[in-house]
N, C-alpha and C positions, 0 to 999 in steps of 0.2 A: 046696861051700858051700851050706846052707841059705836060701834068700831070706831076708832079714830085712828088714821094717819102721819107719820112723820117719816120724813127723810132722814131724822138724827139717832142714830143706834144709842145714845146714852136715850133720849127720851122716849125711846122706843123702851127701856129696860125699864123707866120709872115707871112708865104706865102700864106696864105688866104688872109689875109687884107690887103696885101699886092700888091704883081703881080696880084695873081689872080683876086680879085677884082678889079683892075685899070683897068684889061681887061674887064669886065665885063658890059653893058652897064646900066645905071641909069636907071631906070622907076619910073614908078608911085606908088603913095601906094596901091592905087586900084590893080595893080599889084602885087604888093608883095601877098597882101591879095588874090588873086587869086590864086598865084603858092603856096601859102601856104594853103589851102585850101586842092586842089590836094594833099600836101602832108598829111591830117589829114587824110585822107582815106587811101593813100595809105603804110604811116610810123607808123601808129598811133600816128602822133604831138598833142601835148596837145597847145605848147604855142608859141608864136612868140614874139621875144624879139627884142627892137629896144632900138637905144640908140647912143653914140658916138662910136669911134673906142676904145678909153679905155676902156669904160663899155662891149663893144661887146668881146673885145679880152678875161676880164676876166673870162664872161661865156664860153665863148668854150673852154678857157684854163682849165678850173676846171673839163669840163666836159671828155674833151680831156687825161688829166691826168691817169682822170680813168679808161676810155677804154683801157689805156697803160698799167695799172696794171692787165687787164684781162691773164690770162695765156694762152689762145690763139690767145694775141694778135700778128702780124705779121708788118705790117707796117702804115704808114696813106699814101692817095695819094692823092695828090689837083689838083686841075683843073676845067677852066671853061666850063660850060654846056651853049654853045650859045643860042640852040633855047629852054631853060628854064631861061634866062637871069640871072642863078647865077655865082657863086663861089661855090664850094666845097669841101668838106674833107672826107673822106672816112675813116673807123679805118676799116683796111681789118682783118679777122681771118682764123687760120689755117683748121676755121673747113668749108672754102668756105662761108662766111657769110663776112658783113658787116654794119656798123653801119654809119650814116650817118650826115655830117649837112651842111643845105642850107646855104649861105647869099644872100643876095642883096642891092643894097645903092638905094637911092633916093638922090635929091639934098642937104637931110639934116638929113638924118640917115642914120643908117647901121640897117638892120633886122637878125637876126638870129632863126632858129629852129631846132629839130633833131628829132628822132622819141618819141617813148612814154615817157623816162626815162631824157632825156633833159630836165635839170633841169638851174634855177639861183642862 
């Protein structure tokens, strides 16, 4: 999948759990908890949230929202990261920053986490 673009936090959330995760290939949880790991050091992630596609969609949509109301916010870009075996969403800023959140599915959740402030 090509990164794609929007300004709108809902269709930002569709095409995470969407394309981009379909593309994405399932692993283990052992996995998840691996790549999530990597990211406690390097986002400062507090929590990793698992759960169904409804429950997943509403925390990044809550969290998604608010990144949008930042005033230097600019766009989100999704797209999958093959050899980190996620999905992602990117809240890009005009001040060359960005804010970030992982997924991943197993055969029977979906994972979600973002750096320090990703909350449920």
């Amino acid at each position: 999948m090509n990164e794609i673009q929007t300004k709108d936090p809902e269709e930002a959330v569709e095409i995470l759990l969407g394309k981009a995760l379909d593309e994405a290939p399932y692993i283990s949880e052992d996995e998840v908890f691996n790549e999530h790991n990597s990211l406690r050091r390097a986002w400062g992630s507090r929590q990793l949230f698992s759960g169904n596609s409804t429950e997943i969609k509403a925390i990044i949509l809550s969290n998604l929202q608010e990144l949008a109301e930042i005033k230097q916010f600019d766009v989100f870009v999704i797209k999958v990261i093959d050899k980190l075996l996620c999905a992602q969403v990117m809240a890009v800023f005009s001040t060359d920053t960005f804010t970030g959140v992982r997924v991943w599915h197993t055969e029977g959740k979906i994972y979600a986490c973002g750096n320090s402030v990703f909350h449920g």
